[in-house]
DSSP file (Angstrom, degrees, kcal/mol; ACC not computed):
  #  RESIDUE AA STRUCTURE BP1 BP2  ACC     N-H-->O    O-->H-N    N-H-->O    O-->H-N    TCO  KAPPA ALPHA  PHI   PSI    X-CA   Y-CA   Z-CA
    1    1 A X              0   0    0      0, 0.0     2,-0.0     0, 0.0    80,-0.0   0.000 360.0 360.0 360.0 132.0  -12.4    3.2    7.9
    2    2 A X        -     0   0    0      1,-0.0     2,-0.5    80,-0.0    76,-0.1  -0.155 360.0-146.9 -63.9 147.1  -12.3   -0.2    6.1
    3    3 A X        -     0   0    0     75,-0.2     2,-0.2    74,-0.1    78,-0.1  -0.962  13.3-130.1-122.5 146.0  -15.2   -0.7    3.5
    4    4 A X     >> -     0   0    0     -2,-0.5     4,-2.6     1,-0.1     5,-0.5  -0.411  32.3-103.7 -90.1 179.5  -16.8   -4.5    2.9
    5    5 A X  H  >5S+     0   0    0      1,-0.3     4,-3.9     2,-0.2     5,-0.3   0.967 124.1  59.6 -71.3 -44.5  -17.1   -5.8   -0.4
    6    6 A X  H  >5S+     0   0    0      1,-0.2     4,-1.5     2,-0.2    -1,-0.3   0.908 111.9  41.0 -55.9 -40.3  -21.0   -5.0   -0.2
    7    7 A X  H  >5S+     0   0    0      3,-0.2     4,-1.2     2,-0.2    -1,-0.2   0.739 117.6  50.2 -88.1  -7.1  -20.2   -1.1    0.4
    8    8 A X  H  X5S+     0   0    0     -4,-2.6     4,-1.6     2,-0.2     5,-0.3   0.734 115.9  38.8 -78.6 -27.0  -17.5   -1.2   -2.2
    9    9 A X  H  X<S+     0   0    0     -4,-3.9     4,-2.3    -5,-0.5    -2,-0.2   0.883 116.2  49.2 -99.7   2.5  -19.5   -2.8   -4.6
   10   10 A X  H >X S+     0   0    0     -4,-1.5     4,-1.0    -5,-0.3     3,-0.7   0.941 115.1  49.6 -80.9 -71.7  -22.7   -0.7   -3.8
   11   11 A X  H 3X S+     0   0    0     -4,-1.2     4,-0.6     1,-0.3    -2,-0.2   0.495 109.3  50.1 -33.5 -35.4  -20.4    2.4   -4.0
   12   12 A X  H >X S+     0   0    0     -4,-1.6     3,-3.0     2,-0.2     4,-3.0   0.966 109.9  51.1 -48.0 -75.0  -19.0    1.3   -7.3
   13   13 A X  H XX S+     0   0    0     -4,-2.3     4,-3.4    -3,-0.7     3,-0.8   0.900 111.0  45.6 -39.8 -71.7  -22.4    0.8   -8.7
   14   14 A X  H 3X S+     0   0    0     -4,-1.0     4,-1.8     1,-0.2    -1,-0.3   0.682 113.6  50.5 -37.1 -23.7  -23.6    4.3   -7.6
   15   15 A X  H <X S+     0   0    0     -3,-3.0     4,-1.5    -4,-0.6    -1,-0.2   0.887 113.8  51.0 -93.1 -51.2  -20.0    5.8   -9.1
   16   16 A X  H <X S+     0   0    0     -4,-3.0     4,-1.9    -3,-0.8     6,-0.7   0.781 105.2  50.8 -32.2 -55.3  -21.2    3.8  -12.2
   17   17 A X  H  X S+     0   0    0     -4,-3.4     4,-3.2    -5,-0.4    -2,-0.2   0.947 111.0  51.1 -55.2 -50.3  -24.7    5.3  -12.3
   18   18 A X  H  < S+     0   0    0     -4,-1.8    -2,-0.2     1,-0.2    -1,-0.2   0.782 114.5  41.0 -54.5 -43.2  -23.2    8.9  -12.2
   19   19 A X  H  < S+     0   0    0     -4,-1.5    -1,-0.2     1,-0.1    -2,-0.2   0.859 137.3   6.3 -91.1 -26.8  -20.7    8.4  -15.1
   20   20 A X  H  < S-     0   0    0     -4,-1.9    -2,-0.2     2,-0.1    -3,-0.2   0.685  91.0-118.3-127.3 -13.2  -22.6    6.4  -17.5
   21   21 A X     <  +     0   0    0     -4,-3.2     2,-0.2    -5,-0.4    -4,-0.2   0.349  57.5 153.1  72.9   3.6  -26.4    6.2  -16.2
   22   22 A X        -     0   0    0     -6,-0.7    -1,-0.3    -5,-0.1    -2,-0.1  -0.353  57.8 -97.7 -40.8 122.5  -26.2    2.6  -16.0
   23   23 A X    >   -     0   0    0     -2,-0.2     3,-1.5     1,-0.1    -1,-0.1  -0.305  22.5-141.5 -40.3 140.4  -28.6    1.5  -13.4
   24   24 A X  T 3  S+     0   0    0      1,-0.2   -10,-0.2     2,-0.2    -1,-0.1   0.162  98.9  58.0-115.4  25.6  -26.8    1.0  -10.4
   25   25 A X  T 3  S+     0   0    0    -12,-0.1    -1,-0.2   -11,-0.0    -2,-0.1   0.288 103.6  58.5-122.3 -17.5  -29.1   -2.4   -9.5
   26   26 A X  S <  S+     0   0    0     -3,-1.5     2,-0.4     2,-0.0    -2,-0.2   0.320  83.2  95.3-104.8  30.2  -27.9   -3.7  -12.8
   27   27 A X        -     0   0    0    -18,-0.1     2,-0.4    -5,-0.1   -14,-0.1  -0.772  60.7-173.3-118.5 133.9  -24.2   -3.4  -11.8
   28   28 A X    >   -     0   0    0     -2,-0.4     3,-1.8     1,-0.1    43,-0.5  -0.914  41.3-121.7-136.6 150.7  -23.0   -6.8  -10.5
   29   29 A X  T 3  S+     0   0    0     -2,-0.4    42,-1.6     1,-0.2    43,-0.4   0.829 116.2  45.6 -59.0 -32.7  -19.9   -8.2   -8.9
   30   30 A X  T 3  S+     0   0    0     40,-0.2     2,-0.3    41,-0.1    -1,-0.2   0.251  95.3 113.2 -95.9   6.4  -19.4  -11.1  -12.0
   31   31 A X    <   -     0   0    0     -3,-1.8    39,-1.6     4,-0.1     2,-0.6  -0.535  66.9-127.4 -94.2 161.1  -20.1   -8.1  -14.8
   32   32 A X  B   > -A   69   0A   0     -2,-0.3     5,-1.4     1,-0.2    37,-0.2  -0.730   1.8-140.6-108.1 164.3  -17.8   -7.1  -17.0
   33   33 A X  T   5S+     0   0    0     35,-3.0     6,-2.6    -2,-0.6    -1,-0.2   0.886 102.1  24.3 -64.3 -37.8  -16.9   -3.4  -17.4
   34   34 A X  T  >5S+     0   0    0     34,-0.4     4,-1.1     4,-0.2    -1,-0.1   0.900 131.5  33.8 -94.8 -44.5  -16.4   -3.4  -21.4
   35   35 A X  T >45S+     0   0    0      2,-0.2     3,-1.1     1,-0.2    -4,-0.1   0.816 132.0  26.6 -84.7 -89.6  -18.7   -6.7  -22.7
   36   36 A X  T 345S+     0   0    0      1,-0.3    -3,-0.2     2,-0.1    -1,-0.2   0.491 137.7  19.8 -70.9 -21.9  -21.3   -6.4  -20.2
   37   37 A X  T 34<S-     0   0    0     -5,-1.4    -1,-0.3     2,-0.1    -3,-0.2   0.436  94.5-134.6-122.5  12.7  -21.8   -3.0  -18.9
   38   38 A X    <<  +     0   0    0     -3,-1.1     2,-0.4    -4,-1.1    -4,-0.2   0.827  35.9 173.6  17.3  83.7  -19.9   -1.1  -22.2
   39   39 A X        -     0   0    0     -6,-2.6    -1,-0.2    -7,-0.0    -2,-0.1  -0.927  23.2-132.6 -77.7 125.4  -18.2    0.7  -20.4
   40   40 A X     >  -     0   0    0     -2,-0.4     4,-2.3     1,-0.0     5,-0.2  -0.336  22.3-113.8-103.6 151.4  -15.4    3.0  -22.4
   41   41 A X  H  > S+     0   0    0      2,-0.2     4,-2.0     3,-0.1    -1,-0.0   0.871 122.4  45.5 -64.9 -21.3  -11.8    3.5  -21.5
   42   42 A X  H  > S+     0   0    0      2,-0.1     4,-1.7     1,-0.1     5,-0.2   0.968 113.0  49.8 -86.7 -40.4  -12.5    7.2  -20.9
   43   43 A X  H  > S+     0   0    0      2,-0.2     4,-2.9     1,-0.1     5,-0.2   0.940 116.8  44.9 -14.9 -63.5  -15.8    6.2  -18.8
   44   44 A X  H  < S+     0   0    0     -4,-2.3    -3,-0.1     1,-0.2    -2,-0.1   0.875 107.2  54.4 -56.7 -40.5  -13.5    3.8  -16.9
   45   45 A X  H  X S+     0   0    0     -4,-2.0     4,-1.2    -5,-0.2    -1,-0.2   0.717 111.2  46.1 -65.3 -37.7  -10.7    6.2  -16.5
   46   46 A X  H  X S+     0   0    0     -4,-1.7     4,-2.3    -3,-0.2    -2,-0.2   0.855 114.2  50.4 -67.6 -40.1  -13.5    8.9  -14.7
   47   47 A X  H  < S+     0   0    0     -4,-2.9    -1,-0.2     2,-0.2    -2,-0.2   0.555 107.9  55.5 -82.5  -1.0  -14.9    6.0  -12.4
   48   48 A X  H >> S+     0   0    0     -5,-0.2     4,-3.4     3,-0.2     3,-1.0   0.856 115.9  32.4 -83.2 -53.3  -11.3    5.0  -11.4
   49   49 A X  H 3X S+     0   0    0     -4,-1.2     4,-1.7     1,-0.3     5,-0.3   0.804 117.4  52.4 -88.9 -14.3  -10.3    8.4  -10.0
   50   50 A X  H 3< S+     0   0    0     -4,-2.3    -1,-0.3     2,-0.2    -2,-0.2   0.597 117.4  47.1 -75.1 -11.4  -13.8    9.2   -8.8
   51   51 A X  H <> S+     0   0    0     -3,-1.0     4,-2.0     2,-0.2     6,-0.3   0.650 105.8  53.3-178.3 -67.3  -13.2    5.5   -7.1
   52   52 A X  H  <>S+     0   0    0     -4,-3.4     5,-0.6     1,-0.2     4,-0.2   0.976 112.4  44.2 -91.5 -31.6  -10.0    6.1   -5.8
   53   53 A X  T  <5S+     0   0    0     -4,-1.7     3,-0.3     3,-0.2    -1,-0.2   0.815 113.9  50.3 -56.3 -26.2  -11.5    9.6   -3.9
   54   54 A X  T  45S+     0   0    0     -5,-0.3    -3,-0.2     1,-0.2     2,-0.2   0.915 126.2  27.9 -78.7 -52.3  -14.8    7.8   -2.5
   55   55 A X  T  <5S-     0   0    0     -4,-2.0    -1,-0.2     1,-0.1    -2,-0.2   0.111  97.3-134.2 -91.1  37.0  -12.6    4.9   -1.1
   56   56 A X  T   5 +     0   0    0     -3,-0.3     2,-0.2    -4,-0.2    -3,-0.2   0.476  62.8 132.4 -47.1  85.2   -9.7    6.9   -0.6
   57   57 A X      < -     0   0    0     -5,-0.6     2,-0.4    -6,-0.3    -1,-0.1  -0.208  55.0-132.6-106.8 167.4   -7.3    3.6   -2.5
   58   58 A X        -     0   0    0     -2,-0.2     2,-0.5    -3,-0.1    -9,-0.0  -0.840  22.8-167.1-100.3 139.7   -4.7    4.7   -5.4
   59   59 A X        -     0   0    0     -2,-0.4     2,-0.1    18,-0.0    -7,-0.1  -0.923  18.7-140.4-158.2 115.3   -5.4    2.2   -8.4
   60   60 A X    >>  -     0   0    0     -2,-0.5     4,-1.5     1,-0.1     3,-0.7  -0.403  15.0-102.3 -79.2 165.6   -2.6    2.6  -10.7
   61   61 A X  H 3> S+     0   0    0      1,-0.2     4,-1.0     2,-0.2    -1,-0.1   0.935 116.6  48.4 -44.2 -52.7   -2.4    2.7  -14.3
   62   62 A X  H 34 S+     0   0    0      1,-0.2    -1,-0.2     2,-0.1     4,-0.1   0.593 111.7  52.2 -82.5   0.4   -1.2   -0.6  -15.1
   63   63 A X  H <> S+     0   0    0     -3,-0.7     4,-0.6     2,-0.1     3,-0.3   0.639  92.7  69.5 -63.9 -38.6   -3.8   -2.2  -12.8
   64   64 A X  H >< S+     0   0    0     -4,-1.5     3,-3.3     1,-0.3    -2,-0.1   0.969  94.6  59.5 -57.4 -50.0   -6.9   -0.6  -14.2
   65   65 A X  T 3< S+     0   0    0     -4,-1.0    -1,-0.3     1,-0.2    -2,-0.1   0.879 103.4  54.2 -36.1 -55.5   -6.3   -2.7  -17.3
   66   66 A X  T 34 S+     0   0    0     -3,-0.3     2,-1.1    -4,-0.1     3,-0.3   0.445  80.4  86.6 -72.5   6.3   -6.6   -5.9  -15.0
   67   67 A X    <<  +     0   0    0     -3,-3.3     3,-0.0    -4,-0.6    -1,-0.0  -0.914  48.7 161.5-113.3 137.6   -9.8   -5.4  -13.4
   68   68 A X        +     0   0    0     -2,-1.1   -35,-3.0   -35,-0.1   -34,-0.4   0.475  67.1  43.6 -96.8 -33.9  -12.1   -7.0  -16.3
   69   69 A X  B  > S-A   32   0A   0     -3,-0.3     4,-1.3   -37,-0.2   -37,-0.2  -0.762  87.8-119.2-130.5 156.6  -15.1   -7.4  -14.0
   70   70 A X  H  > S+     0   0    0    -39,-1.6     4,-1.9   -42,-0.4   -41,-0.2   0.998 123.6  61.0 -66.0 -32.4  -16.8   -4.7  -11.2
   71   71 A X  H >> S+     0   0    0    -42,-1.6     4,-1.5   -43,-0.5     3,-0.7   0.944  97.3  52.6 -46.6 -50.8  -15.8   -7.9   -8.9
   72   72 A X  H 3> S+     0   0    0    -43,-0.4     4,-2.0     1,-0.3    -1,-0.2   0.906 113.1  46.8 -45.6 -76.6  -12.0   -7.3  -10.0
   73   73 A X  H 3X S+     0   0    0     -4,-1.3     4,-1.0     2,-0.2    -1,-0.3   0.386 113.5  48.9 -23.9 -28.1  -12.6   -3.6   -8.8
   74   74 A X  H X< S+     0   0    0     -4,-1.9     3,-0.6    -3,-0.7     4,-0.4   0.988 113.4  38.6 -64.5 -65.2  -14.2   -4.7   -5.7
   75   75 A X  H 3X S+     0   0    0     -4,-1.5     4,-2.1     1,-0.3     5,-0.4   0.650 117.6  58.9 -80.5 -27.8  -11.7   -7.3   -4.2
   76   76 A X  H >X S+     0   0    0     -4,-2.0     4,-3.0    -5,-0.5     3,-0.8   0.978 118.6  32.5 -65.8 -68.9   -8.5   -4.5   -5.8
   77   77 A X  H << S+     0   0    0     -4,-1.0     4,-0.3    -3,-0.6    -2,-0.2   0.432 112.1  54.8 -91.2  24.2   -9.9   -1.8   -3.6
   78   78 A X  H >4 S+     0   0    0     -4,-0.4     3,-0.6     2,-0.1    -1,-0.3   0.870 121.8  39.7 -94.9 -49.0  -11.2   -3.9   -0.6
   79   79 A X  H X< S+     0   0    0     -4,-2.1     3,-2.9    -3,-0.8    -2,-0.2   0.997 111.1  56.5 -59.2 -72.1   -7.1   -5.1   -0.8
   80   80 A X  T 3< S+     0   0    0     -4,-3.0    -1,-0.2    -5,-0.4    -3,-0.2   0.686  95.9  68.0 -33.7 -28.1   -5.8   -1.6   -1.6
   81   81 A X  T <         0   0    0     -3,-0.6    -1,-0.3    -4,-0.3    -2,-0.2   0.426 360.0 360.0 -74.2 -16.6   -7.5   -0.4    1.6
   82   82 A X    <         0   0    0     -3,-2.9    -1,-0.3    -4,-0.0    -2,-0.1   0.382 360.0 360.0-100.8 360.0   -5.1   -2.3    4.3
């Protein structure tokens, strides 16, 4: 089953909440993982593979470095998904 960008990025948020306790209401499609939500590379690294089992996607190494913003993350695994 396809996910829309709204259950990818509510699922994100929630994935978010779990690993860092960020509020998952303050997690936004334009924020960015490191400046806005300081997120850590080992943080990032748990919410990637926790990420690629809820939407079952693959997100390679040398992509996770290009999504900057949870929006990057949506629109990669909304694509990854087809």
């Amino acid at each position: 089953m396809a996910y829309s960008n709204e259950e990818v990025l509510a699922g994100l948020a929630e994935l978010i909440n779990d690993e860092t306790g960020i509020a998952a209401d303050v997690v936004a499609a334009d924020k960015s993982f490191t400046d806005d939500l300081d997120i850590d590379s080992i943080s990032m690294m748990t919410i990637v593979v926790n990420a690629e089992e809820k939407f079952d996607v693959k997100i390679p190494d040398e992509e996770v470095k290009n999504l900057k913003t949870v929006g990057d993350a949506v629109d990669f695994i909304v694509k990854a998904q087809a």
